[in-house]
C-alpha positions in Angstrom: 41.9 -28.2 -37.1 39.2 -29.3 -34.9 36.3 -27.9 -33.4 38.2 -27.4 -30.2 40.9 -25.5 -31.2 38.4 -23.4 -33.4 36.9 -22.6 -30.2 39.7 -21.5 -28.3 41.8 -19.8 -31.3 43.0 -16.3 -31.5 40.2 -15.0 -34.0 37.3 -16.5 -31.3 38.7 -14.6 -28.6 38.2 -11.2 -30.7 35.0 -12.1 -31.7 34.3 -12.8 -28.0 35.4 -9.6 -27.0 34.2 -8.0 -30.1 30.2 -9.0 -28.7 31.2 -7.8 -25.1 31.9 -4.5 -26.5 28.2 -3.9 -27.6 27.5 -3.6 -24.0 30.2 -1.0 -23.2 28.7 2.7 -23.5 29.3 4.5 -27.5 31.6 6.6 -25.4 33.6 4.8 -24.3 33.7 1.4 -27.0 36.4 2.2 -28.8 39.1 3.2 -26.4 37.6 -0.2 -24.2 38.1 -2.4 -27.4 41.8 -1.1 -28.5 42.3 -1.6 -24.4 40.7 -5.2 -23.9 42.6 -6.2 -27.8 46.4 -5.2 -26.0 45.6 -7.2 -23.2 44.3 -10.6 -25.1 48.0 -10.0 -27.3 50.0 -10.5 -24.0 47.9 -12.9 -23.0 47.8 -15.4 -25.7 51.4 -14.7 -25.9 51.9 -15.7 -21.9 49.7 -18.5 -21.8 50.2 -20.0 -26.0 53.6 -18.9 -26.9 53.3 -17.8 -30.8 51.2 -20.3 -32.1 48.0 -19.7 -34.2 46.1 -22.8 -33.0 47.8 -23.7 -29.6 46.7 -27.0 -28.0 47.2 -26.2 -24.4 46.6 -23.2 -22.4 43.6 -21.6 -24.8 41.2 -22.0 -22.5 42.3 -19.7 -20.0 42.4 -17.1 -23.1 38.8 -18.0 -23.8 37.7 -17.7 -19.7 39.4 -14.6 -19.8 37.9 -13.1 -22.8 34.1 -14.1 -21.2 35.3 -11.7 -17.9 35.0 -8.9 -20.3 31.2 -9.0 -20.3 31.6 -8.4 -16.8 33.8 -5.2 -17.5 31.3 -3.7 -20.0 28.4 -4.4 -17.7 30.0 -2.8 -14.8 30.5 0.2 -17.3 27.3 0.2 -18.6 25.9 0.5 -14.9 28.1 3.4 -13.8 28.6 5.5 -16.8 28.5 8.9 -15.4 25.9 10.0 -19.1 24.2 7.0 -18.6 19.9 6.8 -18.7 20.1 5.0 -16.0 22.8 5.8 -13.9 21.2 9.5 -13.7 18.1 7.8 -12.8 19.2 5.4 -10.0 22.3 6.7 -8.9 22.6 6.7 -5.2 21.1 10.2 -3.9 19.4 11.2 -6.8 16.1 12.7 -7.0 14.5 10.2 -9.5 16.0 7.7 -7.4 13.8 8.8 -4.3 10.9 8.8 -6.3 11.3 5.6 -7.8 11.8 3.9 -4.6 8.8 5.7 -2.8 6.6 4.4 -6.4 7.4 1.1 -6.3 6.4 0.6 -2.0 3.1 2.3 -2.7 2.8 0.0 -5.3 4.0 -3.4 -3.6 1.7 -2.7 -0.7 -1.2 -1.9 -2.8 -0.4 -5.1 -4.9 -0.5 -7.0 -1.6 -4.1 -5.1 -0.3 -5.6 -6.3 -3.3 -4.0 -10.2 -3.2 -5.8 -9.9 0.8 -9.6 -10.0 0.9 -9.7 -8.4 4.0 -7.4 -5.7 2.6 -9.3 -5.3 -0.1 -13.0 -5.1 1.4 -11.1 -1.9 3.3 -9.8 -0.5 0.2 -12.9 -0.6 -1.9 -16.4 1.2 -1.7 -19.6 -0.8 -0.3 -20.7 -3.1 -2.9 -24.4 -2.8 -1.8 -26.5 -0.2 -4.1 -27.6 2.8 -2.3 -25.4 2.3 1.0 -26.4 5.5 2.1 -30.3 4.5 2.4 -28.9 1.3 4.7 -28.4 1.8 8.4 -27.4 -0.4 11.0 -29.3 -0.2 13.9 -27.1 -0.3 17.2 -27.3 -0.1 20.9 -24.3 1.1 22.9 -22.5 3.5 20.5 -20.2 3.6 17.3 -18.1 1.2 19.3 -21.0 -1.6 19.8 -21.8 -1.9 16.0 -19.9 -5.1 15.8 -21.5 -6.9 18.5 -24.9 -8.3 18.3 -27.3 -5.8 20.4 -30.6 -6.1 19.0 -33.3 -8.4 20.6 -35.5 -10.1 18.3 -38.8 -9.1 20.1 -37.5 -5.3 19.4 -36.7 -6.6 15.8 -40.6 -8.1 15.5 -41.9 -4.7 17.1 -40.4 -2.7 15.0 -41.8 -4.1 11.9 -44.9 -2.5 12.3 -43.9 0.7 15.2 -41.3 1.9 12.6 -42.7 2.2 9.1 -42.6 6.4 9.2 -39.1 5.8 9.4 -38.0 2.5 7.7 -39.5 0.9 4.6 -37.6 -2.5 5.3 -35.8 -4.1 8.7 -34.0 -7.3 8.5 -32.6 -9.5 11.3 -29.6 -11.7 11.6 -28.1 -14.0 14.4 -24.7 -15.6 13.7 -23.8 -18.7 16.0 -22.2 -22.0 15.5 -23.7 -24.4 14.0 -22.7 -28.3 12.6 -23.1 -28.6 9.6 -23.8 -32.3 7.0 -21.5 -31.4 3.7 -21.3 -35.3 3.1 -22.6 -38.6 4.4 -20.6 -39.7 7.7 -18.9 -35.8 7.5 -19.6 -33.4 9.1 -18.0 -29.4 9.6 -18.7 -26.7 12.4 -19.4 -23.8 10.0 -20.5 -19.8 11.5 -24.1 -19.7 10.1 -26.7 -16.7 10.2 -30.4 -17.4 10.9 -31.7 -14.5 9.2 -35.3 -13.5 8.3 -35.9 -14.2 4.9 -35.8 -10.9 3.5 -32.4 -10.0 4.6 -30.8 -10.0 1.2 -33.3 -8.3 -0.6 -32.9 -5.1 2.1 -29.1 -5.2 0.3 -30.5 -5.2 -2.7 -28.2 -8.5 -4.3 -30.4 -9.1 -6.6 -27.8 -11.9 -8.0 -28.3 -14.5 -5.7 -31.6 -15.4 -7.1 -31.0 -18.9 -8.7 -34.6 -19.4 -10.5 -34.6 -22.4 -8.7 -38.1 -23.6 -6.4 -37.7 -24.1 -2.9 -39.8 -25.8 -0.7 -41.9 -24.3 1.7 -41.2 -25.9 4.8 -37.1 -26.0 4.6 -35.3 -22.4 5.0 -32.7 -21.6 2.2 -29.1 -21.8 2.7 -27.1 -19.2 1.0 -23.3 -20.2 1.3 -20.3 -18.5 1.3 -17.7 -18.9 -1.9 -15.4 -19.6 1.1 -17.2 -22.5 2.6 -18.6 -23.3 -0.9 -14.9 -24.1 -2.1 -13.9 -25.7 1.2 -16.2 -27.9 1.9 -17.9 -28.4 -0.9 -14.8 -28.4 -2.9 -16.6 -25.8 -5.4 -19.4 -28.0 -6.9 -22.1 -26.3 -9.3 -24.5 -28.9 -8.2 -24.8 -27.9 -5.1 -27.7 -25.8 -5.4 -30.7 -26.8 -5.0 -29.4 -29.9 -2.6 -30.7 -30.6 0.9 -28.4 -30.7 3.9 -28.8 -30.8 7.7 -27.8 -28.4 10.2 -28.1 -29.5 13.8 -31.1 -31.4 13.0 -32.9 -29.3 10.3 -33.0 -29.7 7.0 -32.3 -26.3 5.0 -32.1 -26.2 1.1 -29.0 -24.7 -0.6 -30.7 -21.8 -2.6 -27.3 -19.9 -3.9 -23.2 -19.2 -3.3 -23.2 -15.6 -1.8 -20.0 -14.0 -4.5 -16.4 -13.2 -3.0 -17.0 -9.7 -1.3 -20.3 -9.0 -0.7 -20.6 -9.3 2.4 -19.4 -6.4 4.7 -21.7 -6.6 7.7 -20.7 -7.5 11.3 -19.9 -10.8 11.5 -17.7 -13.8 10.1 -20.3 -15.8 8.6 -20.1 -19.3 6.4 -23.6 -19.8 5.5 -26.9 -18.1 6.1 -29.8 -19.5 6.8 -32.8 -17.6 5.6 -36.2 -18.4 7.6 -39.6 -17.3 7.5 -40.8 -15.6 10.4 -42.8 -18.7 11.8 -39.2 -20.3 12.1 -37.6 -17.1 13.5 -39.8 -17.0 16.5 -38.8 -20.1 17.6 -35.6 -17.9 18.7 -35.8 -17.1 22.3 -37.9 -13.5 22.5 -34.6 -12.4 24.5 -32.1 -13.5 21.6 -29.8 -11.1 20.5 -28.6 -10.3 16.6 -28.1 -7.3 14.3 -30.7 -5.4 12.9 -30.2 -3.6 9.2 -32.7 -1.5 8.0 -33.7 0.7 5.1 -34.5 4.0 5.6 -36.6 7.0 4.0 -34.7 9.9 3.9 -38.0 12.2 4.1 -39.1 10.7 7.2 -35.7 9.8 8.8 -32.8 12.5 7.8 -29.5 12.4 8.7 -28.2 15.5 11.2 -24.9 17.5 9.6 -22.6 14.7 10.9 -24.5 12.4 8.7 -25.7 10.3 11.6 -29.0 9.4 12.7 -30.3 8.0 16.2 -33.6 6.4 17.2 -35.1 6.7 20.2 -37.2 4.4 22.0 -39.7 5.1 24.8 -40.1 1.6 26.6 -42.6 1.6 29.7 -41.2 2.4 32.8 -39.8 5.6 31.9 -36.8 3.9 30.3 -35.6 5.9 27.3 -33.1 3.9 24.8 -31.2 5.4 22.7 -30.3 3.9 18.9 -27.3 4.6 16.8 -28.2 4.7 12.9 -25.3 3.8 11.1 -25.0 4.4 6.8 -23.5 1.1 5.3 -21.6 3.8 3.1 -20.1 5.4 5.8 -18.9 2.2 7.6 -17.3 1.6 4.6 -15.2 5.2 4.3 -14.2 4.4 7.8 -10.5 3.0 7.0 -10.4 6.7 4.7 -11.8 8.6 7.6 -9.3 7.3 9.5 -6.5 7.8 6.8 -7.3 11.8 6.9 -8.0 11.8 10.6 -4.4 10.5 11.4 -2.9 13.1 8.1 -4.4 16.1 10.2 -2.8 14.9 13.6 0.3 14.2 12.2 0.2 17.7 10.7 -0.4 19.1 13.8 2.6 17.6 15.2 4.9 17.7 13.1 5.9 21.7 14.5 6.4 19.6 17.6 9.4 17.1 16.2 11.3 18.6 13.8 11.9 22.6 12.3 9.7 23.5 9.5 12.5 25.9 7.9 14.3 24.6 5.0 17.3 27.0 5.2 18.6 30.5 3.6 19.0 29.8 -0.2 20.5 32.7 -1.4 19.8 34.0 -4.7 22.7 33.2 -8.0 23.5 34.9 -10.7 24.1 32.1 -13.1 21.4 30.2 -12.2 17.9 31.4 -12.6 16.3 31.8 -9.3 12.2 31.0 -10.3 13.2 27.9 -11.9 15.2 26.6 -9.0 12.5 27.2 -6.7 10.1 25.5 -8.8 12.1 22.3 -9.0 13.0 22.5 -5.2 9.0 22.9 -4.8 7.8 20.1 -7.3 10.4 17.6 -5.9 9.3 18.0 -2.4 5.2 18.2 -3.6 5.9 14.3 -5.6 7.3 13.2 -2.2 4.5 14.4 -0.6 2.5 13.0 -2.5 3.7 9.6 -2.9 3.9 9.0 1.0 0.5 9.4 0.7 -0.4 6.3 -0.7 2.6 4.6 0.9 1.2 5.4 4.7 -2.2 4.8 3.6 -1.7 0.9 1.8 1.0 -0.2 4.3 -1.2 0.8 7.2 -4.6 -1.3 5.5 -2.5 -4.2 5.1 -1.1 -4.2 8.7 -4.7 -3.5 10.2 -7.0 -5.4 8.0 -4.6 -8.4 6.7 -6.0 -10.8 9.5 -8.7 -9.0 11.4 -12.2 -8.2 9.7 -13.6 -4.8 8.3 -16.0 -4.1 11.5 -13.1 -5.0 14.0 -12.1 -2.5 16.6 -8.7 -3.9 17.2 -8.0 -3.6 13.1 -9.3 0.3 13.4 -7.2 0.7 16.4 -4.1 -0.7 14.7 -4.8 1.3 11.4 -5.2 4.4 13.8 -1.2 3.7 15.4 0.4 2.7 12.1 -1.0 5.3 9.9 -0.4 8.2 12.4 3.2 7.0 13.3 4.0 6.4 9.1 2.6 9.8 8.7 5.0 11.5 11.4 8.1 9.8 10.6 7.1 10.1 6.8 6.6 13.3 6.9 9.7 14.7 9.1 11.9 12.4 6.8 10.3 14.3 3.9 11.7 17.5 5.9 15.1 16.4 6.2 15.6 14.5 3.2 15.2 18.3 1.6 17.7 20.1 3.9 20.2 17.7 3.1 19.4 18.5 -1.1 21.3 20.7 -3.4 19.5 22.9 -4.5 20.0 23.0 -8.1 20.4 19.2 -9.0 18.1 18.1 -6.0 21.4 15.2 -5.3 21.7 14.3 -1.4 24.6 16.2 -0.4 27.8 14.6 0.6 31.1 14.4 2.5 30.2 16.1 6.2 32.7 17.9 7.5 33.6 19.2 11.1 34.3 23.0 10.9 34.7 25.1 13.7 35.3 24.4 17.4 32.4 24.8 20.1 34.5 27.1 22.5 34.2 29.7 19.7 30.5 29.4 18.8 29.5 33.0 19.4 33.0 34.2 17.5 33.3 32.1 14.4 31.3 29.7 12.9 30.7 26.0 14.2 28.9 23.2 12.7 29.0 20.7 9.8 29.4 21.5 5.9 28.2 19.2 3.3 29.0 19.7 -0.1 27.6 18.9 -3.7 29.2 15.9 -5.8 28.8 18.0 -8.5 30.0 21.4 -7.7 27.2 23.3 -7.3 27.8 24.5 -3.8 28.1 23.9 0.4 25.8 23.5 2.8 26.9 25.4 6.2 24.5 23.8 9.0 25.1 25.4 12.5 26.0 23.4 15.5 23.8 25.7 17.9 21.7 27.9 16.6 22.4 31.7 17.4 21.1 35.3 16.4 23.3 35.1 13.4 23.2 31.8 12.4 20.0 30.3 13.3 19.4 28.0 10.1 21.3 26.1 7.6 22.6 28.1 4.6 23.6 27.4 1.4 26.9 28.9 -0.3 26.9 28.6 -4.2 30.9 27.8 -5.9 31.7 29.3 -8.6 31.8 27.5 -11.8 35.4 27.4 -11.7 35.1 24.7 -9.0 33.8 22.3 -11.5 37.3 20.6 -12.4 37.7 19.3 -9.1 34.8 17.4 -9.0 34.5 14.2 -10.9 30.7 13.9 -12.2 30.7 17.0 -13.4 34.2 16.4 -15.1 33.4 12.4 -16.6 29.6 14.0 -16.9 31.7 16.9 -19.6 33.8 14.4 -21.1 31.4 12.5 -22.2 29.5 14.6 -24.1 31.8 16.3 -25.9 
C-alpha cells in the first residue's frame, strides 16, 4: 500500500472527520458525527465502488471530509447555548457594549500613536502649571498669536515684581539653519531670553556641559534633532550657524514638553545684551510666574493686568494658567455634554414607554437591568465622543490652535447629540427582560381608524418575552409605546427559546 492510498483510505477519512468533530458543540457531537459518518458511507461507495484502498476517486472523499471543519465551525458560531453566540449575537446587549468598548478604545489607541492627540489628552508636563501665566493682549482668543512687545517685556522686569517673581520672552520666526557643511535647513527657531526654561521649571535639559560666553545656546527639538541631525548623541556641545551667528547646541528639548504657542524646531536662548538687538517694537510671547499672594486669581480662575501707559491709555492683560490651557480640550468636552443635554428635549422624546408590571417576572430586578444597561451605554459614549472628537481636532492642528478648538467644539457636540438620542432609541426598541433589539415590525391598524382602534407598528421579541405596540400618532389614549408581556406558553413558537431549551436539557 503506499502512502497515497494511506492518505485517501476509508479509515483517514474518519479520522478526518473524527478531528472536525472536536470543533462541533458537546451538544450536538454525537448526533453531527453518526450524521457526517452516513454521509462518507455513500460517498465512498459513489465515488470508490467497494474497495478498501481504491486508486481513483479518493480524493474527492478526502476534499470532502476537510468541508466538514467548515460545518462544525459554522455550528460552533451559531449554537443558540453558545459563550459566544449569547455574547455577539446580532441585537444583544453584550454585543452593544462590546462594540461601543472597542471604538473608545481604537480611538484612544490612535490619540496616543498622534502627538498632537496626545499633548490634548494629557495634563501639562510643567511642575506647578497653575503658578505659570501667559501674558496676553486681545483676549482668550489672542493667546496664540505673539502680542507682547519686547520693550513691555524689558519694563516689566523691574515694574512687575509685586506680582511676578520670573517673566520670560520668546519670539519664533524663520530662520536658516547649518546642520552640515554645504547643507543647509529652514527650521522655526525661538530667540528666547535665557531664562525661559528655567521659568518652566525643566530642570532636565541641563547637560553639565560649558558654554561659551559670547554664543547663545541652542536647545533643539527631538523633532528636528532626528531629522536633521538624524538623532546623533554628539551633537551637543557642537557649534552651528544660524543666519550668520554662531549658537552652541546646549541640549534636545524631550518629545512633549513643549505646549506653548508656537511650532518651534529649536530655541535660541540669548542673554539680554543679544535680545536687545531685537527691534524695541518686536513682538513675541511673554510667560511669567506668578505669586499667588500678590497676584490671585478671581472665582473664574483668571487673572488680568492692567497697564497705565501715558496718555491716558489703559491696556488691559489676560493672565492665563498653563494648567488651565491645558484642561481646555476637557472644558470643552463638558461644555459640549451640557449643550447637548440641553437639547436633546428638543430632538427626540425622553419617555421610554409604559412597561407594565408581570407576574412571573420580578419587576425590581427588570428595572435594574433596563437601568444598568442604559447607564454602561452612557457611559461608554462618553469616552467614545470625547477620543473621536481629539483625534479629529488635534490630529493635524496644534494644542493652542483656534481652528482645532473650533473643530473639537462641532464634533464633540454633534457626537454627543446623535450619541445620545441613539442611546434613547436603541432602548425603546429593547425587550425588556433580555435587553435583545426587538424584531419583525409589523403594520397593524389602518390610519382612517386612528381615534377607534389602534394604529401603528408592533415589534416583537425573538425570544417570546413579549410585543412592543408603538402608536402611529400619538393620542389621549395612546400617547407612548407600550409593552404587552406573552405568556409563557408562547415560548414553543419561537426558536431561541426552543433550540436555547433543547440544549440544555
Amino acid at each position: 500500500m503506499t502512502i497515497r492510498g494511506l492518505i485517501h483510505s476509508l479509515p483517514a477519512s474518519r479520522a478526518i472527520l473524527r478531528v472536525a468533530s472536536w470543533l462541533v458543540p458537546r451538544q450536538q457531537r454525537a448526533e453531527w458525527i453518526a450524521e457526517w459518518n452516513a454521509e462518507l458511507w455513500h460517498v465512498w461507495r459513489s465515488c470508490t465502488g467497494a474497495s478498501a484502498f481504491p486508486p481513483r476517486g479518493a480524493a474527492r472523499v478526502t476534499a470532502f471530509c476537510f468541508g466538514a471543519f467548515q460545518d462544525a465551525l459554522w455550528l460552533r458560531r451559531n449554537a443558540p447555548w453558545s459563550l459566544s453566540h449569547r455574547l455577539l449575537r446580532f441585537g444583544s446587549p453584550s454585543r452593544c457594549g462590546v462594540t461601543l468598548a472597542v471604538w473608545a478604545l481604537a480611538s484612544m489607541l490612535v490619540g496616543l500613536a498622534v502627538p498632537g492627540v496626545r499633548k490634548a489628552m494629557f495634563p501639562s508636563p510643567y511642575r506647578s502649571a497653575d503658578e505659570l501665566v501667559m501674558i496676553s493682549h486681545g483676549g482668550a482668543s489672542a493667546e496664540h498669536l505673539p502680542t507682547i512687545r519686547l520693550s513691555d517685556y524689558e519694563s516689566w522686569k523691574s515694574s512687575t515684581r509685586p506680582l511676578f517673581t520670573d517673566l520670560a520672552f520668546y519670539q519664533p520666526t524663520r530662520k536658516r539653519i547649518h546642520v552640515a557643511r554645504h547643507l543647509t535647513a529652514e527650521l522655526s527657531v525661538a530667540r528666547a531670553s535665557d531664562n525661559l526654561f528655567a521659568v518652566l521649571n525643566l530642570s532636565s535639559l541641563d547637560t553639565g556641559k560649558p558654554r561659551r560666553p559670547s554664543a547663545p545656546g541652542l536647545i533643539l527639538s527631538q523633532e528636528a534633532w532626528r531629522r536633521y541631525f538624524h538623532g546623533d548623541s554628539r551633537i551637543v556641545g557642537r557649534t552651528l550657524e544660524i543666519a550668520g551667528q554662531e549658537v552652541q547646541v546646549t541640549g534636545v528639548l524631550p518629545a512633549n514638553s513643549w505646549q506653548l504657542p508656537g511650532q518651534v524646531d529649536a530655541w535660541m536662548l540669548e542673554d539680554e545684551q543679544h535680545l536687545n538687538a531685537l527691534p524695541s517694537g518686536a513682538r513675541g510671547f511673554l510667560l511669567a510666574h506668578v505669586k499667588k499672594s500678590g497676584f490671585p486669581a478671581d472665582s473664574r480662575g483668571r487673572r488680568y493686568m492692567t497697564v497705565y501707559r501715558e496718555g491716558g491709555e489703559i491696556d488691559r492683560y489676560d493672565c492665563i494658567s498653563l494648567a488651565q490651557r491645558a484642561h481646555e480640550p476637557l472644558s470643552i468636552f463638558l461644555f459640549t455634554l451640557l449643550l447637548a443635554c440641553l437639547a436633546l428635549p428638543a430632538t427626540t422624546p425622553l419617555p421610554l414607554g409604559e412597561y407594565p408590571r408581570e407576574r412571573n417576572i420580578p419587576p425590581s430586578g427588570t428595572r435594574r437591568r433596563r437601568w444598568f444597561f442604559l447607564a454602561t451605554k452612557l457611559s461608554l459614549i462618553l469616552p467614545v465622543v470625547y477620543f473621536s472628537s481629539l483625534d479629529l481636532a488635534y490630529a493635524g492642528l496644534p494644542l493652542d490652535s483656534p481652528a482645532a478648538q473650533y473643530i473639537q467644539l462641532v464634533t464633540s457636540f454633534c457626537g454627543f447629540l446623535f450619541a445620545l438620542r441613539w442611546t434613547l432609541q436603541d432602548q425603546r426598541r429593547r425587550c425588556p427582560v433580555c435587553l435583545r433589539l426587538l424584531t419583525n415590525p409589523a403594520r397593524v391598524g389602518q390610519p382612517s381608524q386612528n381615534f377607534l382602534a389602534w394604529n401603528g407598528t408592533e415589534l416583537i421579541c425573538s425570544v417570546g418575552h413579549g410585543l412592543l405596540h408603538i402608536p402611529e400618532l400619538p393620542t389621549s389614549w395612546f400617547s407612548t409605546q407600550r409593552w404587552l408581556y406573552l405568556d409563557p406558553s408562547w415560548n414553543s413558537l419561537f426558536s431561541d427559546t426552543y433550540l436555547a431549551s433543547a440544549g440544555t436539557s
